[in-house]
N, C-alpha and C positions, 0 to 999 in steps of 0.2 A: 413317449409310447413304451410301456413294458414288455410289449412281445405279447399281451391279449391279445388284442385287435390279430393279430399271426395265426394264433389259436383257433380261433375262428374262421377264421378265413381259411387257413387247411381246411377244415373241415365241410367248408361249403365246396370247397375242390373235389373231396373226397365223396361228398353227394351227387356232384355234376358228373362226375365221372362212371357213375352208375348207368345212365344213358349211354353209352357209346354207342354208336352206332343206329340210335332211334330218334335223332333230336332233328338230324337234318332237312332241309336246307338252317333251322334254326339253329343258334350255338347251345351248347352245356352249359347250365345252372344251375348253382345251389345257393340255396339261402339259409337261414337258421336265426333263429331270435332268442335272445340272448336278455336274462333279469338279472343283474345283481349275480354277473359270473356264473346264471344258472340257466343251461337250454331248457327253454318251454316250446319250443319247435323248431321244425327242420324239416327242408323240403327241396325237390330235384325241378326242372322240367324232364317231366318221363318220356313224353312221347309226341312228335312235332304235332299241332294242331291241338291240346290238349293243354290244360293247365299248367302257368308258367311258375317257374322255384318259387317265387313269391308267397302266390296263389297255397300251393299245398302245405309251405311254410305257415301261414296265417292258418289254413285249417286241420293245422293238425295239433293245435295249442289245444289242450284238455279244459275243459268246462271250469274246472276248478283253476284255472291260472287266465282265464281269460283276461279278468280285471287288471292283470300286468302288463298286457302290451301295452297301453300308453306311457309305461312306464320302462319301457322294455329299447332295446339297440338291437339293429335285423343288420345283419351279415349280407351280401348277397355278392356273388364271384365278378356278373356283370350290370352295368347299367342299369337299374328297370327301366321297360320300355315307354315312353308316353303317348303313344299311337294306337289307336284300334287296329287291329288284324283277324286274326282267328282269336284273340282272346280279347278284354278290355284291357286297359293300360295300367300297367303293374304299379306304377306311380301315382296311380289315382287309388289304389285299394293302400297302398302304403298313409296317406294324408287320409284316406276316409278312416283307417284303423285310427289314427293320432298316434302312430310311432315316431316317438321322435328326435332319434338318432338313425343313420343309416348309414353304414362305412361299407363301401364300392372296393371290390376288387380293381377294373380296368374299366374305360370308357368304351360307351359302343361305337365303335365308328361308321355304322351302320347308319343310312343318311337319314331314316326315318327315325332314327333315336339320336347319336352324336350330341351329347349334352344335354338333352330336352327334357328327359326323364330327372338329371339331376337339377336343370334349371326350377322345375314343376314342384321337387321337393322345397329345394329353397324360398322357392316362391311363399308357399304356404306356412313358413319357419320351421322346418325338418332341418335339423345340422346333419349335414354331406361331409364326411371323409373319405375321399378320394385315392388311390395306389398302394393301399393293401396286398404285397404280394402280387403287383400289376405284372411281372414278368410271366410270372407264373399262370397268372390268370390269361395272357392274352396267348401264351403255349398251348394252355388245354384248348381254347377254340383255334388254334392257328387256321384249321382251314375253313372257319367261316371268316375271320381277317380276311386271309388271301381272296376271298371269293370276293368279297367287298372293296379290298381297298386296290386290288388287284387285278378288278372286272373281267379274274380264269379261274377257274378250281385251281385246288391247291393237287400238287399232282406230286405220286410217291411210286419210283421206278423202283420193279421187285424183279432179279432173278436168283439163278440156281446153277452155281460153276461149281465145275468140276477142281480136281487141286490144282491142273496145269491150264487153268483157263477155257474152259469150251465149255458153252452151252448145250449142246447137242452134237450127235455126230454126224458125219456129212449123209448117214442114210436116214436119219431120223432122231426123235428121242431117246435120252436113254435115261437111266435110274439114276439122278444124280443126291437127292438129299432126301432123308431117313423120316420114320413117319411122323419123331416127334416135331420135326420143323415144319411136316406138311399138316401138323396140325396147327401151328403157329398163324400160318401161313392162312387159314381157315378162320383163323382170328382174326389176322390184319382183313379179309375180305371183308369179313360184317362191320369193320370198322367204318369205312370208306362207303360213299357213297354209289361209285360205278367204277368197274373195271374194264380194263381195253387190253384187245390184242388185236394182230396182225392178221393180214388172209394166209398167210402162208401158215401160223400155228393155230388156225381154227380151223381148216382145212388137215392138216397131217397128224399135230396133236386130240384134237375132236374132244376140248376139254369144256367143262360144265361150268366152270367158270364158277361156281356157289360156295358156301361155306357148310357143307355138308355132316362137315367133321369141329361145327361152333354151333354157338346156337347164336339168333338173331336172324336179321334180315338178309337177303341175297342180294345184293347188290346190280344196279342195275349193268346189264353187258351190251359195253361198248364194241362192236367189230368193223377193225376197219377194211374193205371189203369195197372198191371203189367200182369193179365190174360184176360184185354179186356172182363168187365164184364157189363161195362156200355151197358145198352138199344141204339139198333142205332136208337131209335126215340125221343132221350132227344136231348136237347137242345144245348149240347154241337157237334152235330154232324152235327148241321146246318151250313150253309155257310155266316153267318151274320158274321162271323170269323174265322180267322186260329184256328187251332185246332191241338196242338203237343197233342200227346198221349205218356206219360213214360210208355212203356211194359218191361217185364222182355225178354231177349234176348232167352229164348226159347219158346216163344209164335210166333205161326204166326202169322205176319202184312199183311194185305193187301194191294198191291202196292197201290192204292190208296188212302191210310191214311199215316197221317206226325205223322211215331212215333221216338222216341228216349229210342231204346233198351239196359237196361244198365243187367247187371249179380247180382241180387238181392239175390245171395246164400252170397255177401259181403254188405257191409255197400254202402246204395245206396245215399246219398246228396254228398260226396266228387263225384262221377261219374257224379252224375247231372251235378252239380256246371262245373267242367269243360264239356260237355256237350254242355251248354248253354253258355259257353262261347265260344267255338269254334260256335256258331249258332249266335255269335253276340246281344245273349240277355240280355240286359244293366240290367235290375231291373226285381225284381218279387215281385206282390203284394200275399205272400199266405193265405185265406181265408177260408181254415178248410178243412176238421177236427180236432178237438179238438188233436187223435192222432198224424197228419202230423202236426199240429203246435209242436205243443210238443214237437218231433222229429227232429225240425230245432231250436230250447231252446238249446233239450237235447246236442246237436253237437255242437253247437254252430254260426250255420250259418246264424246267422239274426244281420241286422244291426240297427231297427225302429223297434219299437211295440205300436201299436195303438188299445187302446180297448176302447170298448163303453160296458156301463152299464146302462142297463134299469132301469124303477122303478119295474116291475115286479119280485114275488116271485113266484120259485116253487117246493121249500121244497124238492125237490130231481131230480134227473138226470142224466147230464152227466157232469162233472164236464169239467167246464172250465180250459183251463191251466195255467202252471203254471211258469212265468217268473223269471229267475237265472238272477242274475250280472247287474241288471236292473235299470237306472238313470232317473228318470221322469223328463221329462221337461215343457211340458203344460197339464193344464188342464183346458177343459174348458166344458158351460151346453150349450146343445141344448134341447130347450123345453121336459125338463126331462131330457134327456139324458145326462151324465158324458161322456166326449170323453178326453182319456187318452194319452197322448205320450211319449213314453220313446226311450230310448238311452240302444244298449249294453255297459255296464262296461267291459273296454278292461283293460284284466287281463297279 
């Protein structure tokens, strides 16, 4: 191999990657079909439910190059699917075209696909090239893997310390990090699927929870809220978003709120955890409290942690948490601000 097949293959990354945040519960894909070292198309899954990279890939060949796809090599970052869904099965438009080469980024492990799509090419004599940049390719989905092979969302603990460690002070919130982070921060939300916080910072912070300041989707808001204490005039109960509520299963719900009632007399993240996966919710961004982050550390349910460090001091509070088994990987400054990312150490 010359490092083509590479070429390509970034580039199908770099078309997946144009959905962030619109593909789920599906993963990011890109495709691209490739003549004689020369793109005649290139295409994403843009939006769940809707035409998959394959699909847009095939229809975006110009009239005048059509005659080359059987003649042509298609890129594609994952698997095509070989099952009916919301779309037909992308391995079946691949054999109906007669392309007939196809080099795979990574395999689905997805139960309804896991080999079957590349089985279906072979079947038909399409030659499979299989781990193209597989590292890489199974990163950009990491948290449709995790949801998968994992049966939890893939879960990314975010807060905001201060330089001597406090999240807040003991009377409340305070200004800890600057707006370019809080716009960062407005990114990672559209990223993710749902985000969660505590009764105590839905309650005192009275936060919107949205990506206001990105554009994209708002994500659905997780609150966990076991006696239904939060004010119904905060923010979290407005219709600018879905809104699951975790109550403790002998509280009355209201038929018209979406809660998820689990038995909090036992240990309540293993019930989430499956919960939310039965509701199909791929990732959760959680965003405090100090004690609910803590308590996804303490368990061990988080896959990402990202903090951000102010320059401000305030000599006492509420201390920020405190991360176990923890592999940093970037760090980088926004106008003041230290934005941290680590990796759990899988023990």
């Amino acid at each position: 191999m010359d490092g083509t097949h590479e070429i390509f293959m970034h580039r199908c990354l770099q078309l997946a990657r144009l959905a962030s945040g619109f593909t789920a519960p599906n993963p990011m894909v890109g495709a691209v079909l490739v003549h004689n070292g020369r793109v005649i198309g290139e295409g994403f899954h843009q939006i769940y439910g809707q035409a998959h990279a394959e699909v847009n890939c095939v229809n975006s060949v110009a009239a005048s190059d059509r005659q080359l796809i059987p003649q042509s090599t298609m890129y594609v970052s994952l698997e095509p699917c070989a099952h009916h869904g919301k779309t037909p099965p992308c391995a079946d438009l691949i054999v109906r075209e007669q392309i007939p080469q196809v080099v795979i980024g990574c395999v689905d492990t997805f139960s309804a696909v896991s080999g079957k799509g590349i089985e279906k090419l072979k079947a038909a004599g399409v030659k499979v090239i299989t781990g193209v940049l597989e590292k890489e390719c199974r990163e950009l989905n990491k948290r449709f893997f995790t949801f998968h092979e994992k049966k939890r969302p893939y879960i990314i603990l975010k807060w905001a310390q201060t330089a001597d460690g406090f999240i807040a002070s003991h009377t409340g919130p305070v200004r800890i990090s600057g707006e370019v982070s809080d716009r960062l921060v407005h990114r990672w939300r559209s990223e993710e699927m749902s985000i969660m916080v505590g009764t105590r910072t839905a309650i005192v912070d009275n936060p919107r929870l949205s990506n206001r300041l990105w554009g994209g989707l708002h994500p659905i808001r997780l609150v966990l809220d076991p006696q239904l204490k939060v004010p119904r005039d905060h923010f979290v109960y407005d219709y600018n978003a879905l809104s699951f509520f975790i109550t403790d299963k002998q509280t009355p719900v209201p038929e018209s709120m979406q809660a998820v009632s689990l038995d909090f007399s036992a240990p309540f993240l293993p019930q989430l955890m499956e919960a939310l996966h039965g509701r199909q919710v791929q990732s959760v961004l959680v965003e405090g409290g100090a004690n609910l982050l803590q308590q996804f550390i303490d368990g061990g349910y988080w896959d990402e942690a990202r903090i951000i460090t102010g320059q401000a001091v305030l000599g006492e509070g509420l201390q920020a948490p405190q991360l176990k088994h923890a592999i940093l990987h970037e760090t980088i400054t926004l106008d003041g601000d230290t934005v941290a990312t680590y990796s759990k150490h899988q023990q």
